[in-house]
C-alpha positions in Angstrom: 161.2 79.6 87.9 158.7 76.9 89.2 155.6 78.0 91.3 153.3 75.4 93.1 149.8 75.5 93.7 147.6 73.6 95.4 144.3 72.8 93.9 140.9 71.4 94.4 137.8 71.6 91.9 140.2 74.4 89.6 140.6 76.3 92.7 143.5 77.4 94.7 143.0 74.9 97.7 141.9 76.7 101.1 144.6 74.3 103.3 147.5 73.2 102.4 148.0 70.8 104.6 144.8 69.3 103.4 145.7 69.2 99.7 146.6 66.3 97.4 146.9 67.7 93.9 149.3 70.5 93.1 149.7 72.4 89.8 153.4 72.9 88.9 154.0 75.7 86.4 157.5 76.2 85.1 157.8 80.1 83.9 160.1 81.2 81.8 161.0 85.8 81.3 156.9 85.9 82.8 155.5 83.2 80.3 154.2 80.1 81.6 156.5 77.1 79.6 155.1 74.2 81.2 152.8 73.0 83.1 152.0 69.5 85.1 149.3 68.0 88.0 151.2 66.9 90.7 149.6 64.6 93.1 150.6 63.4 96.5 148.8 61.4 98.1 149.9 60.6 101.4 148.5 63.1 104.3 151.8 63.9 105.8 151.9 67.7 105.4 155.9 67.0 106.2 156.0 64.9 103.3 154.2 67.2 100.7 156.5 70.0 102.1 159.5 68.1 101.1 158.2 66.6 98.1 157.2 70.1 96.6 160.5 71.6 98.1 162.2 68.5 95.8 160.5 69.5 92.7 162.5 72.6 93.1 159.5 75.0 93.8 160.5 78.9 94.0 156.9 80.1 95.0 154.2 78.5 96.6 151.0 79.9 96.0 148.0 78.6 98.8 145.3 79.2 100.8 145.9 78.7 104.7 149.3 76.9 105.7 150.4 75.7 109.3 152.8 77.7 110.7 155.6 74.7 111.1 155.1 74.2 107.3 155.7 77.3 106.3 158.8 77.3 108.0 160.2 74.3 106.4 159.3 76.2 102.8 160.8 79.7 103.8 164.1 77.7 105.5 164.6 76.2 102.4 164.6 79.2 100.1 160.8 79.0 98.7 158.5 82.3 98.7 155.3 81.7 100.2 152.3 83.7 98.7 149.7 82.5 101.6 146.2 83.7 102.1 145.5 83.3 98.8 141.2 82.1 97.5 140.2 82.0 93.9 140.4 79.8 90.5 143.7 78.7 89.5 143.4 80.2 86.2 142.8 83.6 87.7 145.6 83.3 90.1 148.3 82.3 87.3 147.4 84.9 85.0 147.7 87.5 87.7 151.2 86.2 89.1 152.3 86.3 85.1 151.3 90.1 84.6 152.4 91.4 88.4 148.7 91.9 89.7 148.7 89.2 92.0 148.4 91.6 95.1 144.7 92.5 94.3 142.4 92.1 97.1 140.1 89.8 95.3 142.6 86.8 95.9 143.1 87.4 99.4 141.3 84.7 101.3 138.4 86.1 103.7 139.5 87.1 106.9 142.4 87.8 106.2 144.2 91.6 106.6 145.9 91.6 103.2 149.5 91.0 104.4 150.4 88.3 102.8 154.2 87.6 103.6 156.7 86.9 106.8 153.5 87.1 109.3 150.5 85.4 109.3 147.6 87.8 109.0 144.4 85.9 109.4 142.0 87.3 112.0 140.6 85.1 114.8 138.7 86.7 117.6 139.8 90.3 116.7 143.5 89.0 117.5 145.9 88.6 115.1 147.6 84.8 114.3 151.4 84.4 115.1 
C-alpha cells in the first residue's frame, strides 16, 4: 500500500493544490517499508494529481483539496483522507496503529467528516 502526503516545514500541508513536496510511504501488513520525498514542482494541481496518481498512491493524506481534484483521485481508485492539520510524523504513526480519526488531526473548521463530502464550515453553511 502506498500513501501520499503533502508536506511543508514536517507538516501535513494545509492545500494541496499549493504543495510541492510529497512524502511517499510504502506500507507493508501496517509497517512503514519505505519511504521517499517526492517533489513536484510545477503548479498545475492537474499535474500533481496525475503524477501522484502515477506513483500508484492508495491514500492520500492532506489538508484542504479543490473539489475537481479530489475527483480526479477518487475516479481513479485513490482514498482521500482530507481535512487533515498536524506533523507528518504524528499523522503516519496514527494511520499505522488505526487512530488516525482523532480529532486532533482534523484541520480547524472543519466538522470531522472526513470522507465522500466536504465538511469545512464557511459562513455557518456547509462546502459542497
Amino acid at each position: 500500500m502506498k500513501v501520499v502526503i503533502p508536506t511543508f516545514n514536517k507538516r501535513v500541508s494545509s492545500v494541496f493544490d499549493a504543495a510541492r513536496s510529497f512524502e511517499l510511504i510504502c506500507i507493508n501488513q501496517q509497517k512503514q517499508m519505505s519511504r521517499s520525498q517526492v517533489i513536484i514542482e510545477n503548479s498545475d494541481p492537474i499535474y500533481k494529481a496525475k503524477r501522484i496518481i502515477g506513483l500508484g498512491a492508495n491514500f492520500l493524506i492532506c489538508g484542504a483539496i479543490s473539489r475537481s481534484i479530489e475527483i480526479m483521485f477518487i475516479s481513479a481508485g485513490v482514498t482521500l483522507i482530507p481535512n487533515t492539520c498536524g506533523g507528518v510524523e504524528e499523522v503516519i504513526v496514527a494511520f499505522l496503529g488505526g487512530n488516525f480519526t482523532q480529532q486532533e488531526f482534523l484541520m480547524p473548521g472543519c466538522t470531522g467528516q472526513r470522507r465522500r463530502h466536504r465538511s469545512c464550515q464557511r459562513n455557518n453553511k456547509k462546502m459542497v
